[in-house]
C-alpha positions in Angstrom: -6.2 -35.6 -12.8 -10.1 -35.6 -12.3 -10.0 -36.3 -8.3 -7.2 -35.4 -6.0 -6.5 -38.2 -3.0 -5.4 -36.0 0.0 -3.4 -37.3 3.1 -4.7 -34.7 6.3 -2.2 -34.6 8.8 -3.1 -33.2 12.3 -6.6 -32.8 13.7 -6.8 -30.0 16.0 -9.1 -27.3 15.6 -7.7 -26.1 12.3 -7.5 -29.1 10.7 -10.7 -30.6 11.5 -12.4 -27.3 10.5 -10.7 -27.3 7.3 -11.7 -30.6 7.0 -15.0 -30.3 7.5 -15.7 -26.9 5.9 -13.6 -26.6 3.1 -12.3 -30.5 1.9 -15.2 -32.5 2.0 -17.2 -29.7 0.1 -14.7 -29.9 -2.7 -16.1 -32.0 -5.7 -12.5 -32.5 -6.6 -10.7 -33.5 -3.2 -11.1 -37.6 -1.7 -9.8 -37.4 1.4 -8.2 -40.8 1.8 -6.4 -40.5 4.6 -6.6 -38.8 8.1 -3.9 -38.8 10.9 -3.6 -37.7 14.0 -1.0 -38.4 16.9 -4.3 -38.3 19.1 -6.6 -41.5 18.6 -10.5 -39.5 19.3 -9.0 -37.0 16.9 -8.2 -39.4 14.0 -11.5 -41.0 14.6 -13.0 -37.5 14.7 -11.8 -36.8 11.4 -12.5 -40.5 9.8 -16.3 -40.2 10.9 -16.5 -36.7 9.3 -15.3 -38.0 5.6 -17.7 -41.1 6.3 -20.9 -39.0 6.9 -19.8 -36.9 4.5 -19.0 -39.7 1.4 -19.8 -42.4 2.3 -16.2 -43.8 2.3 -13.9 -44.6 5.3 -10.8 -43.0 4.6 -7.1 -44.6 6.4 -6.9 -43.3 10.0 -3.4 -43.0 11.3 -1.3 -42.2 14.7 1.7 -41.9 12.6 2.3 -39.4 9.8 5.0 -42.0 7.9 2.1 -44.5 8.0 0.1 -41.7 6.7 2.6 -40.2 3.8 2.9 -44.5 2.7 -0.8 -44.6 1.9 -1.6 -46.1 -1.5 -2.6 -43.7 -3.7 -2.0 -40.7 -2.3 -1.9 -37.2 -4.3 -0.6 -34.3 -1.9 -0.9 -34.1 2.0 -1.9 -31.0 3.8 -0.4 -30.8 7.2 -1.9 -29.2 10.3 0.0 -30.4 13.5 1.9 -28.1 15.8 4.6 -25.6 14.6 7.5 -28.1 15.4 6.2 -30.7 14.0 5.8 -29.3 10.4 9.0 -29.5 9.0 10.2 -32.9 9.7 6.8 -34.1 8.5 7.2 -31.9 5.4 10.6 -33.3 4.5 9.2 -36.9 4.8 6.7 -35.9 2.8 9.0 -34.3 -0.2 11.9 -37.4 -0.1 8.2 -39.9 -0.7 7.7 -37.4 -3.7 4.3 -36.4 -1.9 3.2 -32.7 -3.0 2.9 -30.5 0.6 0.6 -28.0 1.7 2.0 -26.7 4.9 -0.2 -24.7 7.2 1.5 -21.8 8.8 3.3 -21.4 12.2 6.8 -20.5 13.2 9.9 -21.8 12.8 12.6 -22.8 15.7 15.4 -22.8 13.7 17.4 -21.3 10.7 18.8 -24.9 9.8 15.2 -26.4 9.5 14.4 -23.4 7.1 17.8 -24.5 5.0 16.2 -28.7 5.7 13.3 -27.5 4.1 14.9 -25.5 0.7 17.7 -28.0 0.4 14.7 -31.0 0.2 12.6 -29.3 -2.2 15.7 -28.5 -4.4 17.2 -32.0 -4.1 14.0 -33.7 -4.7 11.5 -31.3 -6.6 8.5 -31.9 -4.5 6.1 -29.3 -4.4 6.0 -27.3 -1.3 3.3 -24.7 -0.7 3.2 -22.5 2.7 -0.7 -21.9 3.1 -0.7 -18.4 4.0 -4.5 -17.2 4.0 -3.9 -14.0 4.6 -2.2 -13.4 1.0 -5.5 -14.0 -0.6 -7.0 -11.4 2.2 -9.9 -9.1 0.0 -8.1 -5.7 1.8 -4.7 -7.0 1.3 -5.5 -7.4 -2.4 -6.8 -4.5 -3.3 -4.1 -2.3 -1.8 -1.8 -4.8 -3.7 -3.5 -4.2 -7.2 -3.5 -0.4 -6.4 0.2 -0.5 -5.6 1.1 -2.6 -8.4 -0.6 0.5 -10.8 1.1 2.9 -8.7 -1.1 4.9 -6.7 0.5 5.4 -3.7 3.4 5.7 -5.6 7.0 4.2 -4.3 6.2 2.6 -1.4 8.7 3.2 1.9 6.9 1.6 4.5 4.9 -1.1 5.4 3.5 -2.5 8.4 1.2 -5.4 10.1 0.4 -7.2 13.2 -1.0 -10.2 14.4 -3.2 -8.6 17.5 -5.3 -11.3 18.2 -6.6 -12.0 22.0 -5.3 -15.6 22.7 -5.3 -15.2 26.5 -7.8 -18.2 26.7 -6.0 -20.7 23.9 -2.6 -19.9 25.5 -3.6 -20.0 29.0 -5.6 -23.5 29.0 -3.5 -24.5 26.1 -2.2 -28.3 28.0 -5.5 -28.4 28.7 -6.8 -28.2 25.9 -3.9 -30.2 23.5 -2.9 -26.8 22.3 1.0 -26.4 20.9 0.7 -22.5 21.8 1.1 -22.7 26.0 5.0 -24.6 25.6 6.0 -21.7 23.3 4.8 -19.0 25.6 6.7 -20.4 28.3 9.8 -21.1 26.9 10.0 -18.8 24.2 10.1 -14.9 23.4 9.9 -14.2 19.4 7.7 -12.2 16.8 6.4 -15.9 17.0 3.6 -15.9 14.2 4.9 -13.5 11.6 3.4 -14.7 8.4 -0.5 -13.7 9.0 0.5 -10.0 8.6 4.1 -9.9 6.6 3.0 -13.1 3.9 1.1 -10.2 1.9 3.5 -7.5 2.7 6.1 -9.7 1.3 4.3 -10.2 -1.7 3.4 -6.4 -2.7 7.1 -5.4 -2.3 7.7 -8.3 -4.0 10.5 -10.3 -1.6 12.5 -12.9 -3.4 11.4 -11.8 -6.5 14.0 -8.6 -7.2 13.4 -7.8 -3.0 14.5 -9.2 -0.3 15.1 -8.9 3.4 18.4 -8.5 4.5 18.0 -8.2 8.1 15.6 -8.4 11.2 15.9 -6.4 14.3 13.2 -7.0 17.6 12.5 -5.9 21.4 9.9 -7.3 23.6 7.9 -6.1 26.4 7.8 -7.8 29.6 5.4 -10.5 30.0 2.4 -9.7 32.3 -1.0 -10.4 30.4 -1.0 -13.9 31.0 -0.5 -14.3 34.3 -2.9 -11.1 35.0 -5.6 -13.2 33.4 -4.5 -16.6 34.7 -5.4 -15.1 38.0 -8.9 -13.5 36.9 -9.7 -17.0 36.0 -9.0 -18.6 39.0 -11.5 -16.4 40.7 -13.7 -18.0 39.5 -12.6 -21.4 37.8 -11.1 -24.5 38.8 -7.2 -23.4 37.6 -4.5 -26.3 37.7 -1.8 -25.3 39.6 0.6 -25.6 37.4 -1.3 -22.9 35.3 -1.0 -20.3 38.4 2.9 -21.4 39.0 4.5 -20.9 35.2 6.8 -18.4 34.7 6.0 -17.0 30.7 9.0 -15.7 28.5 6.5 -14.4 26.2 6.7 -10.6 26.1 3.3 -9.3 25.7 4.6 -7.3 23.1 7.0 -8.0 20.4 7.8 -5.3 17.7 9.9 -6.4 14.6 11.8 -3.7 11.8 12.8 -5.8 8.9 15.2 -4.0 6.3 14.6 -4.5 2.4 17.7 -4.8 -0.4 15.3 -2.0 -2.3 15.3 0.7 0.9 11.7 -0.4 2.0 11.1 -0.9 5.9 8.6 -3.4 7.4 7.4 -2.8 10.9 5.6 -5.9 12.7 3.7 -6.2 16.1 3.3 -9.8 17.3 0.3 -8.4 20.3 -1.9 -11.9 21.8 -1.7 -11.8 25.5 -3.6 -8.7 26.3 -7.4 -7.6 26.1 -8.1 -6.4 23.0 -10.4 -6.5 19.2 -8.7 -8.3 16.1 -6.2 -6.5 13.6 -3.9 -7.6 11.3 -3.4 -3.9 11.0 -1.8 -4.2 7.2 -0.5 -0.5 6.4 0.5 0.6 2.9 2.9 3.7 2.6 4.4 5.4 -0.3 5.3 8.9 -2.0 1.6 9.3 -3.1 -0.1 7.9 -1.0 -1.4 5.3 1.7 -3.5 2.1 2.8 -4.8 1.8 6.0 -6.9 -1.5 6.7 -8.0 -0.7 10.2 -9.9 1.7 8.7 -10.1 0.7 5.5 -8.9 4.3 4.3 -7.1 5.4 1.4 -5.6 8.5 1.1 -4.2 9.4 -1.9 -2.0 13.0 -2.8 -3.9 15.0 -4.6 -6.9 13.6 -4.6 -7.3 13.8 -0.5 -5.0 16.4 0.5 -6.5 19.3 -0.1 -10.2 18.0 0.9 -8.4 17.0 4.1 -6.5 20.3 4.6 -9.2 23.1 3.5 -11.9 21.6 5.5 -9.8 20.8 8.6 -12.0 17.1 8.4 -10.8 14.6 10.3 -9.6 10.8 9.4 -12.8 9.4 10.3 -14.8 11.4 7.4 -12.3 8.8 5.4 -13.2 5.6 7.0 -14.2 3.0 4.8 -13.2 5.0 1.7 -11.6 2.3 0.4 -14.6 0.8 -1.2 -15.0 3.7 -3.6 -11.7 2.1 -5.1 -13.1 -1.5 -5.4 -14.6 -1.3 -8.5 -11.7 -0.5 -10.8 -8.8 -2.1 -8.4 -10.1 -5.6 -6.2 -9.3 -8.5 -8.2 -12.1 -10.8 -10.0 -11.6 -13.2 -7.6 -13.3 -10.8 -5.0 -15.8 -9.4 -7.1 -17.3 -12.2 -7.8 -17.2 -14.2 -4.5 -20.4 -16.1 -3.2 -21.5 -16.2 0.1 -20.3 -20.1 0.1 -16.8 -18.8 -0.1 -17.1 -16.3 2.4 -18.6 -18.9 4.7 -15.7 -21.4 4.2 -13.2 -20.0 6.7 -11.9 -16.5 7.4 -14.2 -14.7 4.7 -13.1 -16.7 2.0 -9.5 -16.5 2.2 -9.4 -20.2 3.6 -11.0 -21.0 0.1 -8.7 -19.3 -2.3 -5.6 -20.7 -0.5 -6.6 -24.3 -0.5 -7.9 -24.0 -4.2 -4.7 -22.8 -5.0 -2.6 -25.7 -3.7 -5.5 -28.0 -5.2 -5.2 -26.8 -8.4 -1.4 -26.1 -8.5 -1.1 -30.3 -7.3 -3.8 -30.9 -10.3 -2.1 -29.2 -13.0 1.6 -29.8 -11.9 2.0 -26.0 -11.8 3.9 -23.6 -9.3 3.0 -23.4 -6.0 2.1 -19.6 -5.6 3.3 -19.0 -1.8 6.6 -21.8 -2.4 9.2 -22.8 -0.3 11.8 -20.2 -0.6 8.7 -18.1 0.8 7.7 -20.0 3.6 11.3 -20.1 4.9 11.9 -16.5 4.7 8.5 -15.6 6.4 9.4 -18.4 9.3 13.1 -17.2 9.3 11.9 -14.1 10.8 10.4 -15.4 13.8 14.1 -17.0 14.7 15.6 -14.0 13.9 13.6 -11.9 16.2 14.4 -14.8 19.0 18.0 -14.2 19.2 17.8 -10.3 18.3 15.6 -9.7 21.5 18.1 -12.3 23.4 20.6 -9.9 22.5 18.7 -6.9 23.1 17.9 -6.1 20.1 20.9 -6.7 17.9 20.8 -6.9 13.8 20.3 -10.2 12.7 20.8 -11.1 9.5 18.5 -12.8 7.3 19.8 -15.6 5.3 19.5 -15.5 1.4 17.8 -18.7 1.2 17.4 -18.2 -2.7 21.5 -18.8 -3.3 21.1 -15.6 -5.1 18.2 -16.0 -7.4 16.0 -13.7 -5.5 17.4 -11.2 -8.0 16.1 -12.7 -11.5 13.1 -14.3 -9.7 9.7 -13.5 -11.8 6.8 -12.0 -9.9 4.0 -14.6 -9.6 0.8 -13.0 -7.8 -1.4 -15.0 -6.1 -4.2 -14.2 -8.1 -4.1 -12.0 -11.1 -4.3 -8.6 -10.3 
């Protein structure tokens, strides 16, 4: 297959910057069809593909008008989190290859939908987790798989991430995020920070998680800033008057088959800088990405002990260890790449899919992944609705999680 014809499904700000930044770059890639529930959207996207080729692609309202399109190769879908299952499914039973951008899932039996379609009809399914092809999250992966920090114990991540403006002026804006806020409270975007996590301790292939335990602050961030912005905007009053369910913190254990512990911090609704916080920890040693620090025993202990030095004499150190342990992929990135979306992890995902569609070969991040990741966000629902009671996760895998080779993303 010289070209792919691609199907884009949801035009929101994701999708249309995909679209624009990554797709329509891609010598490989006619986008042939654009949809969007939102008619100025659709048109948005159509007029980008023209400008940019020359050739109108189909512009839909309705995804099953979309997923029936003559010709078409895969569909990437970027609509909100409740939407992307259903339109998944369709996609699978019409024997169309999916690319499913992340989000969280509302139920255990659309995770089961989801596995039981793939299985009965053998559609590719990817889960386009960026973060897995993350340059820090790598390289603490390739040093872990050639055992440097030695059995790993512990990991941990977040998704700390200001959203106080998307959540707040989400209806205004035709944002998904403001309807989940209000009637939800759930580690609600888990996959940024545990998708590579997952993959170093190598969950459903010989790991797994067996069970999920969370607690939630009370929610006050959003209607604190609500109210700052009303000093000095226009607020609707329905925006002043909503009652958020939202707890401005959520922190998630997860418990691994193998021993290991996972610790996650869902953290969005108060003032604060970007971290996806993604902590290494094992018998030799650890990984720290907000500081990008390694420490290794042996090698820093004694430095650090003898000279009473502090941690910040080892910011950054983790450079020093790029050369022998950062995959190729990374060392050889151009500044294209990097410019493509999220410092060139947008890239490497959606080459991935694309090639994986081309070449009729695994999907790297499959379906059996992107339930499990999702699965955690329902799982924390009704463990903080039952203040904070063990939750068990479902082996979505009917047991194969066991004999399941380990496929990296990229060679390490």
């Amino acid at each position: 297959m010289d070209k792919l014809n691609l199907g884009v499904i949801g035009l929101g700000s994701r999708g249309y910057s995909v679209l624009v930044w990554l797709l329509l770059g891609m010598e490989d890639v006619n986008v042939t069809v654009v949809c969007d529930v939102y008619e100025d959207r659709a048109r948005a996207g159509q007029r980008a593909v023209f400008e940019k080729t020359g050739k109108e692609p189909l512009m839909c309202l309705d995804y099953h008008d979309a997923i029936k399109a003559p010709g078409l190769d895969a569909v990437l879908i970027f609509t909100s989190w409740d939407t992307h299952a259903e339109i998944a499914i369709a996609s699978m039973k019409a024997g169309i290859p999916v690319g499913s951008e992340v989000g969280c899932e509302y139920s255990l039996s659309n995770c089961q939908r989801l596995v039981d379609t793939y299985e009965d009809t053998g559609t590719p399914y990817m889960f386009m987790e960026n973060c897995c092809y993350g340059k820090e999250e790598l390289l603490a992966t390739s040093m872990a798989r050639r055992g440097l920090f030695g059995e790993i114990v512990h990991c941990a991540g977040a998704y700390a991430h200001d959203l106080r403006y998307e959540v707040a002026w989400g209806i205004e804006n035709r944002h998904y995020r403001f309807r989940n806020y209000e009637h939800r409270c759930c580690e609600n975007y888990p996959t940024h920070e545990l998708g590579p996590i997952a993959r170093l301790l190598d969950i459903n292939r010989g790991n797994r998680i067996v069970s999920v335990v969370s607690l939630a602050s009370k929610a006050a961030g959003l209607k604190a800033y609500i109210e700052k912005e009303a000093e000095t905007k226009n607020v609707p009053e329905y925006m002043k008057t909503t009652s958020f369910m939202q707890g401005d913190i959520v922190t998630t254990i997860l418990k691994c088959a193998n021993g290991e512990t996972i610790q996650l911090r869902l953290d969005t609704t108060l003032p604060r800088f970007y971290s996806r916080n993604f902590t290494v920890r094992g018998t030799k040693g650890l990984y720290e990405q907000d500081t990008n620090m390694v420490f290794l025993d042996g090698v820093h202990e004694d430095k650090y002990f003898d000279t009473v030095m502090s941690y910040e004499q080892f910011m950054n150190n983790a450079r020093e260890y790029e050369k022998d342990y950062l995959p190729e992929v990374w060392k050889a990135v151009t500044p294209e790449v990097e410019a493509a979306g999220h410092g060139g992890m947008d890239y490497f995902v959606y080459r991935a899919f694309i090639e994986a569609v081309k070449n009729k070969t695994p999907m790297p991040i499959d379906v059996y992944d992107g339930v499990t990741w999702m699965a955690v966000g329902v799982l924390s629902e009704m463990s903080i609705r039952n203040n904070g009671a063990v939750q068990d996760m479902p082996d979505f895998t009917h047991g194969k999680w066991q004999t399941r080779p380990r496929e990296d993303v990229v060679e390490m």
